[in-house]
C-alpha positions in Angstrom: 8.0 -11.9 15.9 5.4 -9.9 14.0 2.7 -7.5 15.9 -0.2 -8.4 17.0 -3.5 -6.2 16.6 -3.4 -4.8 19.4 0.1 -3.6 19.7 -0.5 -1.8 16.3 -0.9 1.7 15.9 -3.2 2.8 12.9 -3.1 6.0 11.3 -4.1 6.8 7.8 -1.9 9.8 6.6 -4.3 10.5 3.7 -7.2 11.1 5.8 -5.5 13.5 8.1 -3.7 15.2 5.6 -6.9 15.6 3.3 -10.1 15.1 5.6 -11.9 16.7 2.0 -10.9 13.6 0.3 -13.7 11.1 2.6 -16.7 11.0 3.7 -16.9 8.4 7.1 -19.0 5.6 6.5 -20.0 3.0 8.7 -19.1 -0.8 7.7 -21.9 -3.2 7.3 -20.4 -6.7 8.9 -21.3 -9.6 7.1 -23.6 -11.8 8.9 -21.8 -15.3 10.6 -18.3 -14.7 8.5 -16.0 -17.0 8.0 -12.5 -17.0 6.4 -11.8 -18.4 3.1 -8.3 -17.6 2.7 -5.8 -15.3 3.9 -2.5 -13.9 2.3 0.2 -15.7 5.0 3.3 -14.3 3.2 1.5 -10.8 2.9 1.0 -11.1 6.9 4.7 -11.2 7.0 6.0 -8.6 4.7 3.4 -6.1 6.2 5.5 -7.0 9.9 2.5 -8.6 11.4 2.1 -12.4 13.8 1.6 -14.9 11.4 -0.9 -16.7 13.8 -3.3 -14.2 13.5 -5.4 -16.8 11.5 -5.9 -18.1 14.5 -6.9 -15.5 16.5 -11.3 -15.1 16.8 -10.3 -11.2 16.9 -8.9 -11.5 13.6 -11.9 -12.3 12.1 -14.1 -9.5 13.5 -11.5 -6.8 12.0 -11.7 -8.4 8.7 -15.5 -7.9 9.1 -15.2 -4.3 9.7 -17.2 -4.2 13.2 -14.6 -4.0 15.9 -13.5 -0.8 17.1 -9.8 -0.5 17.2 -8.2 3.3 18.6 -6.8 4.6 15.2 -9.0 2.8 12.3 -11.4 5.5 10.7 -13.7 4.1 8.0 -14.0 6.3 5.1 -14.7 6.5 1.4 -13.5 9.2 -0.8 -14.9 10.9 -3.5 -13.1 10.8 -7.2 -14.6 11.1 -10.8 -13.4 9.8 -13.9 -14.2 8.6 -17.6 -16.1 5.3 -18.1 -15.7 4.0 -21.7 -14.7 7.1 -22.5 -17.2 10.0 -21.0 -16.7 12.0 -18.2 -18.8 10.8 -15.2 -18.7 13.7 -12.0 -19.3 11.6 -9.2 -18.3 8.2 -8.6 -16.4 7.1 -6.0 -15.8 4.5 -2.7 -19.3 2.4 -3.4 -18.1 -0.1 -1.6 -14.4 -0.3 -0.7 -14.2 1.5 2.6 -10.4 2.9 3.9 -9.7 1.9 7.3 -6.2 2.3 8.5 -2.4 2.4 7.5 0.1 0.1 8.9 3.9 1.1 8.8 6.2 -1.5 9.3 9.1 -1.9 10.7 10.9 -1.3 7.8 8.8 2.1 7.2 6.9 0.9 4.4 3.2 1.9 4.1 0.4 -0.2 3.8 -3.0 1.1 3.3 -6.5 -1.4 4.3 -9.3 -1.5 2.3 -12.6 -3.1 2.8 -14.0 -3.7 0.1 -17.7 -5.0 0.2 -18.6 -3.3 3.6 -21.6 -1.7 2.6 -23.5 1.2 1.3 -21.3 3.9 0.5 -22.5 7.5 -0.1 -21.2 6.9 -3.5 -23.0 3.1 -4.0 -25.4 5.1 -6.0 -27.6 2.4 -7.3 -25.9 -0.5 -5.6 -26.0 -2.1 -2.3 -21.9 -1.7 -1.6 -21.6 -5.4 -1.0 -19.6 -7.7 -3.2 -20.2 -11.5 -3.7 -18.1 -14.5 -3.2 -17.5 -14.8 -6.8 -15.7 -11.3 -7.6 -14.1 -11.6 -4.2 -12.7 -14.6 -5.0 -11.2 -13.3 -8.5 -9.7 -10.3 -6.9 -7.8 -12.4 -4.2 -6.3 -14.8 -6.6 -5.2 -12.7 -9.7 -3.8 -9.6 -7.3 -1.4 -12.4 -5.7 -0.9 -14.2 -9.0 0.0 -10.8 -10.8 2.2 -9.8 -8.0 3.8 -13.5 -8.9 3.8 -12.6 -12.3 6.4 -9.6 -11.4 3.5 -7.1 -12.1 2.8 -4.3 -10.0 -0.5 -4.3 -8.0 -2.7 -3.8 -5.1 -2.7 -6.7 -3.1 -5.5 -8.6 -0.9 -4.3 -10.2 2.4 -8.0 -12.1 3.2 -11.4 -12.7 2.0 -14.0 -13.7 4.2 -17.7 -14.5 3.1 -21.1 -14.7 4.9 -24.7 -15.8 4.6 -26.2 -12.8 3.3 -27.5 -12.7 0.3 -26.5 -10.5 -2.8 -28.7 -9.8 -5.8 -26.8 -9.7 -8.8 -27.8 -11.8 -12.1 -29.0 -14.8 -9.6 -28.8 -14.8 -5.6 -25.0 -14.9 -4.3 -23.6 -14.8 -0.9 -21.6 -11.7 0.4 -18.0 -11.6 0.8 -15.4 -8.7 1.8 -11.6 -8.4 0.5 -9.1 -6.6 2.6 -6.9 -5.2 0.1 -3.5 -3.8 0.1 -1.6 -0.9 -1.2 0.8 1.6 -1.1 -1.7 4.0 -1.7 -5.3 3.7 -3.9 -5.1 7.2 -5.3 -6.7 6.7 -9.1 -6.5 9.2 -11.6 -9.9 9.8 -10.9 -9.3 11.5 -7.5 -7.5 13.9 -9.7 -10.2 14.7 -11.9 -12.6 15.2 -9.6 -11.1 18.3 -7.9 -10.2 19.7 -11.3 -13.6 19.3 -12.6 -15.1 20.8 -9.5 -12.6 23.8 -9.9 -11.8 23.3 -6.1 -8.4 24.2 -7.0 -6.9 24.5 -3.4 -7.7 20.9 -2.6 -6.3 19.7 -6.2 -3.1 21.4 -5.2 -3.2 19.8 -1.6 -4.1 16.0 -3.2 -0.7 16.7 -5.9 1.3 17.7 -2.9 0.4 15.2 -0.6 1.0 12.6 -3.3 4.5 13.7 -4.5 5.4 14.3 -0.6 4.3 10.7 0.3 5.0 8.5 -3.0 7.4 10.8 -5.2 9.6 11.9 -2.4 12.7 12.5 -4.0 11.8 15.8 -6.2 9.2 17.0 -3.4 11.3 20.2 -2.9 12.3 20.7 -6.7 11.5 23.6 -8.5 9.6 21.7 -11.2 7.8 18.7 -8.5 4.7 18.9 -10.3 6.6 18.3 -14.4 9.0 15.6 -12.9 5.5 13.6 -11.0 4.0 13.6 -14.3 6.9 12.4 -15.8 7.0 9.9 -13.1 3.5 8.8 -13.6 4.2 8.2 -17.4 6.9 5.7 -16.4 5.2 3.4 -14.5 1.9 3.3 -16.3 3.9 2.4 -19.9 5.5 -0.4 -17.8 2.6 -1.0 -16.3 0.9 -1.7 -19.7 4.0 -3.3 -21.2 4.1 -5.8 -18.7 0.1 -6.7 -19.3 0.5 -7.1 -22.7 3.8 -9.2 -22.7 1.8 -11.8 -20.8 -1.4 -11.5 -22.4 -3.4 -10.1 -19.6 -6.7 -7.9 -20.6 -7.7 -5.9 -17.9 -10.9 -5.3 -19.2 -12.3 -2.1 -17.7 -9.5 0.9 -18.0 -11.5 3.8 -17.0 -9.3 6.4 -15.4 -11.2 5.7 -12.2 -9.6 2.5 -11.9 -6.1 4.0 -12.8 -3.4 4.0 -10.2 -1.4 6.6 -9.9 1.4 4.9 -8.2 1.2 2.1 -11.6 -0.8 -0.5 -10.0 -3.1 -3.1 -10.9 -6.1 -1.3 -9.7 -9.6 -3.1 -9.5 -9.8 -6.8 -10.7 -13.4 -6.8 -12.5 -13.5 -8.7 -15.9 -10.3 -9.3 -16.1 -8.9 -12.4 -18.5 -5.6 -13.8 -19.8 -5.8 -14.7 -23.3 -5.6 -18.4 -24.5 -4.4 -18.0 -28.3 -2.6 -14.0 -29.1 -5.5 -12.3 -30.1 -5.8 -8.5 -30.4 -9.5 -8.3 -30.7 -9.5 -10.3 -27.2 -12.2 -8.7 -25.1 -12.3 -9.9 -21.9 -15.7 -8.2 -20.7 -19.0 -8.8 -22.2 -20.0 -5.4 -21.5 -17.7 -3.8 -23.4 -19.7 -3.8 -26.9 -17.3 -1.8 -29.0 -14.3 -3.3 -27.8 -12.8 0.0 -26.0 -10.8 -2.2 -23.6 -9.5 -5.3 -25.7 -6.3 -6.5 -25.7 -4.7 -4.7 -28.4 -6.4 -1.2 -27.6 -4.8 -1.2 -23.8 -1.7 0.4 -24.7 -3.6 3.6 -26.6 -6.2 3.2 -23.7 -3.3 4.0 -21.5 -2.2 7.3 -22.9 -5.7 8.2 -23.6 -6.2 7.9 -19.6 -2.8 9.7 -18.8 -4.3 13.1 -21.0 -6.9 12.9 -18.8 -5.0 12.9 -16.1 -2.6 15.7 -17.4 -6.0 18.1 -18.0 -6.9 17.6 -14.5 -3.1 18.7 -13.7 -3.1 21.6 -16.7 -3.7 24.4 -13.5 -0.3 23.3 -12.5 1.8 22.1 -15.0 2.5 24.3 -18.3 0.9 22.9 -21.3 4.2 22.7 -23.6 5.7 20.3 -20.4 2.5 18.5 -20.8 2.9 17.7 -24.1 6.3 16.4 -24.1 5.9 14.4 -20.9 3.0 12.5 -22.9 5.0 12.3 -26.1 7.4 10.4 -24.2 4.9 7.3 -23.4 4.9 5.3 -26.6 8.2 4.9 -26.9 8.4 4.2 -23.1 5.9 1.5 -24.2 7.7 0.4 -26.8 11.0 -0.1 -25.7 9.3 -2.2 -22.0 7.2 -4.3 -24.6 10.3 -5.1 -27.1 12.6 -6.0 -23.8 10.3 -8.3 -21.9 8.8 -10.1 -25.4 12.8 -10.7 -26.2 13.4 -12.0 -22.6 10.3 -14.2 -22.9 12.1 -15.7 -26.3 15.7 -16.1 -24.5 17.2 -13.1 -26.3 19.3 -10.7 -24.3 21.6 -9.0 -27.2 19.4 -6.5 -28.7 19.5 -6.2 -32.9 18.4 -3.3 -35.2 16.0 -6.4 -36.7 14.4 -7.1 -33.6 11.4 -5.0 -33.9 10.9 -7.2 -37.3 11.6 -10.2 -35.4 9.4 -10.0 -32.8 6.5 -8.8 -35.2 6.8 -12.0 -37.5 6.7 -13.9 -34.1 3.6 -12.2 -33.0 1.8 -13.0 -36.7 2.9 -16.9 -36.4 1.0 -16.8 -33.0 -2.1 -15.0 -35.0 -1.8 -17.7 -37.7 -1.4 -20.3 -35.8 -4.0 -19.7 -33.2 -0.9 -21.7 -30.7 -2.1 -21.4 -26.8 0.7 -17.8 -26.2 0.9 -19.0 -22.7 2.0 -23.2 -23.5 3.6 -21.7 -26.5 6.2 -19.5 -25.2 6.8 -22.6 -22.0 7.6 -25.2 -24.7 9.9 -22.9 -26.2 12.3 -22.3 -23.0 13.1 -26.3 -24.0 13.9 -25.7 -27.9 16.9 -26.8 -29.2 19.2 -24.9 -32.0 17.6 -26.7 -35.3 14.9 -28.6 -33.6 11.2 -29.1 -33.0 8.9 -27.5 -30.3 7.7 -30.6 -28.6 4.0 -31.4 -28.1 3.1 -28.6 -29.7 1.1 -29.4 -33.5 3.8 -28.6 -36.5 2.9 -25.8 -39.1 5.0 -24.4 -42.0 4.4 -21.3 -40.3 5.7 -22.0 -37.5 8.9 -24.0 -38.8 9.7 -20.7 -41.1 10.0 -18.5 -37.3 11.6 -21.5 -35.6 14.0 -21.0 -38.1 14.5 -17.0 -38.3 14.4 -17.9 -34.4 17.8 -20.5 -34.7 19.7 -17.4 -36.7 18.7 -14.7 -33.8 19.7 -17.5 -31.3 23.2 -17.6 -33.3 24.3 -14.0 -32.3 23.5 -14.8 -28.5 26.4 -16.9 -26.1 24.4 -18.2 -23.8 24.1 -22.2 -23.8 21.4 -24.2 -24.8 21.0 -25.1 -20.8 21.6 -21.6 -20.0 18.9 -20.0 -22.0 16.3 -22.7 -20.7 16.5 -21.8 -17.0 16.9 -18.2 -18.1 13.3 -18.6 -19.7 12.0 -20.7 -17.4 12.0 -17.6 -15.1 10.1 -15.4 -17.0 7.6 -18.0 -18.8 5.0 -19.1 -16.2 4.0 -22.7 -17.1 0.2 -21.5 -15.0 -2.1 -18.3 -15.7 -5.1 -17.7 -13.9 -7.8 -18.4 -16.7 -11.1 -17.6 -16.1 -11.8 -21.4 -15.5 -9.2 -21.8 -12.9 -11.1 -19.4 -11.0 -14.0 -21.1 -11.7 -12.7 -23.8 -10.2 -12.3 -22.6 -6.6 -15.5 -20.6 -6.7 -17.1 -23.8 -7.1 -15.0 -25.5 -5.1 -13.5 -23.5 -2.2 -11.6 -26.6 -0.6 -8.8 -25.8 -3.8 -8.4 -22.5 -2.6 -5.0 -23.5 -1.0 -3.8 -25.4 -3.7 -4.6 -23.2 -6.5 -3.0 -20.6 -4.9 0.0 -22.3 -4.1 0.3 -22.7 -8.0 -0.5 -18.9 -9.0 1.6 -17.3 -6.5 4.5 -19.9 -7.8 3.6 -19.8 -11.5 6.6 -20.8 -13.0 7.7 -24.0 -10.8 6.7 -27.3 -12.1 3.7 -28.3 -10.0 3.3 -32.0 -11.9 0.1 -33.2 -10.0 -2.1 -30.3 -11.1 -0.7 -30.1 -15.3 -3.9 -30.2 -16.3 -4.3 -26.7 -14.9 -1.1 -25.5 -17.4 -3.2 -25.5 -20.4 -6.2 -24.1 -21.9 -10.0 -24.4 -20.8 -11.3 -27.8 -21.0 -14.4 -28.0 -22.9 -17.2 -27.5 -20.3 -15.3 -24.1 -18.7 -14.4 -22.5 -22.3 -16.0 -19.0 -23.3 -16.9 -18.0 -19.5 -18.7 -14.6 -19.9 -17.7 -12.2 -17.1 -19.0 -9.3 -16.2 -18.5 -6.2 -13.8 -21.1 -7.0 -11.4 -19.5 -7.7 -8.0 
């Protein structure tokens, strides 16, 4: 039996253990909510009644206005580097902490409103968020979190009836989301930045205490965190690329530090493998496209090592960062050969895997049907249903003589890659599709949060954008 609401008991250790880090803000409840979907597996992992659904109460915490004994509303301050200069202030403008839930198997969850209202960091906005964004957010944090990707979560969205100026008159909407923790790289900047050197020191410790507990009492916490950090943002980044996801807006103050996929804006999955892919028509120089997010990401971890320079020496910042392109590399190389059915690594399979990536670039082939149709290949045959090219035929053949060194079966390799090659990605126009439509809300995210199981009455969703849903622009505005 999971808890109910009122047999939790909320606590947020972040805000106790660093009341500098917030600033209390009211939530502004949507007017006459209603839900639109909520997370049911995510109800049950965090330990709590799956029939809260059903439960009129339920709804009024989602909107932020009931007063529960332990919730404390609060948005913290961070900076951070937007396309790549230093802003001071930014922060919560309209995601609002309001608790932490442990479970009963001790893990931490942290709740996050976001969409609650004005913020003292909403600057020129209004701290709402519309149906549209909201949307987006819900379906790729569970579809990533499908994917095998690490990310924040979002357990419900609800919308209302006010309205939201953005490009044209939307309705409002509010996410809770879900995470470990939502510290961003920014949070670390901003104390550095502000020389409030005490409190940076206080925001490291916390962090290693409560995330990085196994070196909180070494000697060298603060080397080994960075190191840490390093690790999971590489992987982080591998992962993305390996299945052609563009985030679309990497400034460090949407940068996890726990590795997360942290703030669902403009986000896009490629159709064809395309470096140049940018998936944010904002983003005019192309800072964030798909083949700049692995540099993006070390660029964004020396930011985060200046803010850390007052406690880590400089010569163990260097070589902690040195260490991230090969990190990188070596996630990048693993999961591209596990998408292809290889498991027996080769000196040649950097060489491979390059000449597989320039038949996809030549080709212009969908990466996402491609790499499907070829879990069903066949030593010596054709992909099926995709169009032949000589290109193409040359790889399949390099592919048969790398295929010649594994022992693996035919029948074996196929469910191997069936695993790991999702047959559904959430394209812009699938998202579309439910924002338009909010009675597919169920299905679709039936199919994203299974993305590699068959799913034969919606195939039409398993390739690219029909016609009248191809080159969606999207924007940050939420």
């Amino acid at each position: 039996m999971g808890k109910k609401l009122a047999d939790l008991h909320y606590s947020n250790r972040l805000s106790k253990a660093l009341p500098f880090l917030f600033q209390r803000v009211e939530p502004t409840a949507l007017k006459n909510p209603s839900i639109v979907h909520i997370n049911i597996e995510l109800l049950d992992i965090m330990g709590l009644e799956k029939s809260l659904p059903e439960n009129p109460t339920f709804l009024r915490f989602l909107n932020g206005d009931l007063d529960f004994e332990g919730l404390v509303f609060g948005a913290s301050f961070y900076s951070g580097h937007q396309f790549g200069h230093y802003v001071p202030r930014l922060g919560d403008g309209r995601a609002l902490m309001m608790a932490e839930i442990k479970s009963e198997t001790n893990d931490y969850y942290e709740l996050q409103l976001k969409g609650a209202g004005l913020t003292p960091f909403s600057r020129m906005g209004d701290g709402k968020a519309v149906v549209r964004s909201s949307i987006r957010e819900y379906l790729a944090s569970a579809h990533l979190k499908a994917l095998g990707i690490p990310t924040t979560e979002a357990l419900a969205v609800i919308k209302g009836e006010d309205d939201v100026y953005r490009e044209t008159v939307e309705k409002s909407a509010i996410v809770l989301r879900v995470a470990e923790s939502f510290l961003r790289f920014g949070h670390f900047e901003y104390y550095a930045h502000t020389n409030q050197h005490e409190e940076l020191k206080k925001l490291a410790d916390f962090t290693i205490e409560s995330y990085f507990s196994d070196y909180k009492d070494h000697p060298n916490k603060y080397v080994l965190f960075l190191q840490d950090v390093v690790k999971k943002t590489a992987r982080l980044f591998a992962r993305w690329q390996a299945v052609g996801f563009c985030h679309g807006v990497l400034n460090t103050d949407n940068m996890s530090i726990l590795g997360l996929t942290l703030d669902y804006g403009p986000y896009g999955f490629i159709d064809d493998f395309d470096q140049d892919f940018i998936c944010n028509h904002s983003d005019h120089e192309g800072r964030y496209s798909l083949g700049n997010q692995p540099s993006i990401g070390l660029w964004n971890l020396q930011m985060l090592s200046a803010a850390l320079s007052g406690l880590i020496a400089k010569d163990d910042i260097e070589r902690t960062l040195q260490t991230y392109p090969q990190l990188f590399l070596i996630e990048y190389r693993r999961l591209l050969l596990e998408k292809c059915g290889l498991y027996k690594m080769q000196e040649t399979d950097e060489d491979f895997l390059r000449s597989l990536l320039n038949m996809l670039v030549f080709t212009k082939m969908d990466y996402t049907v491609f790499f499907r149709a070829l879990c069903r290949y066949k030593k010596g045959g054709e992909l099926i249903s995709l169009p032949e090219s000589e290109s193409l035929t040359s790889w399949l053949r390099s592919y048969d003589q790398r295929l010649e060194i594994e022992t693996a079966s035919d029948s074996e390799r196929e469910q191997r890659m069936l695993a790991v090659n999702p047959k559904f990605i959430l394209r812009n126009y699938l998202a579309q599709i439910v924002i338009d439509d909010q009675s597919q809300m169920e299905k679709m995210f039936n199919v994203l949060t299974n993305p590699f199981d068959e799913h034969d009455d919606v195939n039409d969703w398993a390739g690219p954008a029909p016609i009248k849903y191809r080159n969606l622009s999207v924007s940050c505005s939420s």
